[in-house]
C-alpha positions, 0 to 999 in steps of 0.5 A: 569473532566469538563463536559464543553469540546467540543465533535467532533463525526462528523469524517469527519470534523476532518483533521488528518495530513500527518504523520497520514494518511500515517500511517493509510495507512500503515495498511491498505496496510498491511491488502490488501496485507494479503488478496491479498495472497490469489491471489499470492497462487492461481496463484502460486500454478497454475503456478508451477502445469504444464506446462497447469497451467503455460501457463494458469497463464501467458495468464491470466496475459496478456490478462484479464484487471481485473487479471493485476488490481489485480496484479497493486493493489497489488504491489501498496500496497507493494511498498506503504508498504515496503515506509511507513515501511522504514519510520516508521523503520526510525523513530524508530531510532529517526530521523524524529521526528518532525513536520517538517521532518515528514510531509516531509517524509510522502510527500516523501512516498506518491511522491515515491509510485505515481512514483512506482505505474505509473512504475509498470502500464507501466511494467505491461502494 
């Protein structure tokens, strides 16, 4: 092995591609929405306790700004994970492959997930 390579330790000059940073945004997705059901129990668990519980779960959702971001956030996760996972399914199957189409469906995740994330702001508020 050459002692003469270069060594880049300074990660934030390094440019990863699309196709890269959609996949490490895959897992990250994945990692909040594990953690986010944390939330989505708690507030099923209360809704279906009684009807108390159900009315508190439903003026929670619709009067207190942080509990409709939650929300907005975890469901910007899942429709980013459920994108990139189709993606990553389609890739499996051999299609998507090169350079090219994969910077192009990385580009088309990212556009669907921004239009998604917009719907489900203007559905949730």
């Amino acid at each position: 092995m050459s002692k003469k390579r270069p060594v880049n330790l300074d990660l934030t000059t390094i440019q990863l591609p699309l196709p890269a940073l959609t996949s490490i945004l895959h897992r990250v997705t994945g990692v909040m929405l594990f953690v986010g059901l944390i939330f989505f129990f708690y507030v099923f668990d209360l809704s279906l306790a009684n009807e108390a519980g159900f009315n508190t779960v439903k003026s929670l959702l619709t009067q207190h700004f942080g509990a409709k971001f939650i929300a907005w956030g975890l469901l910007t996760a899942l429709s980013f994970h459920l994108l990139a996972g189709v993606k990553h399914l389609i890739m499996d199957f051999g299609y998507a492959e090169t350079l090219k189409s994969a910077n192009l469906a990385a580009k088309v995740v990212l556009s669907s997930c921004v239009i998604l994330s917009i719907l489900v702001g203007v559905w949730l508020w």
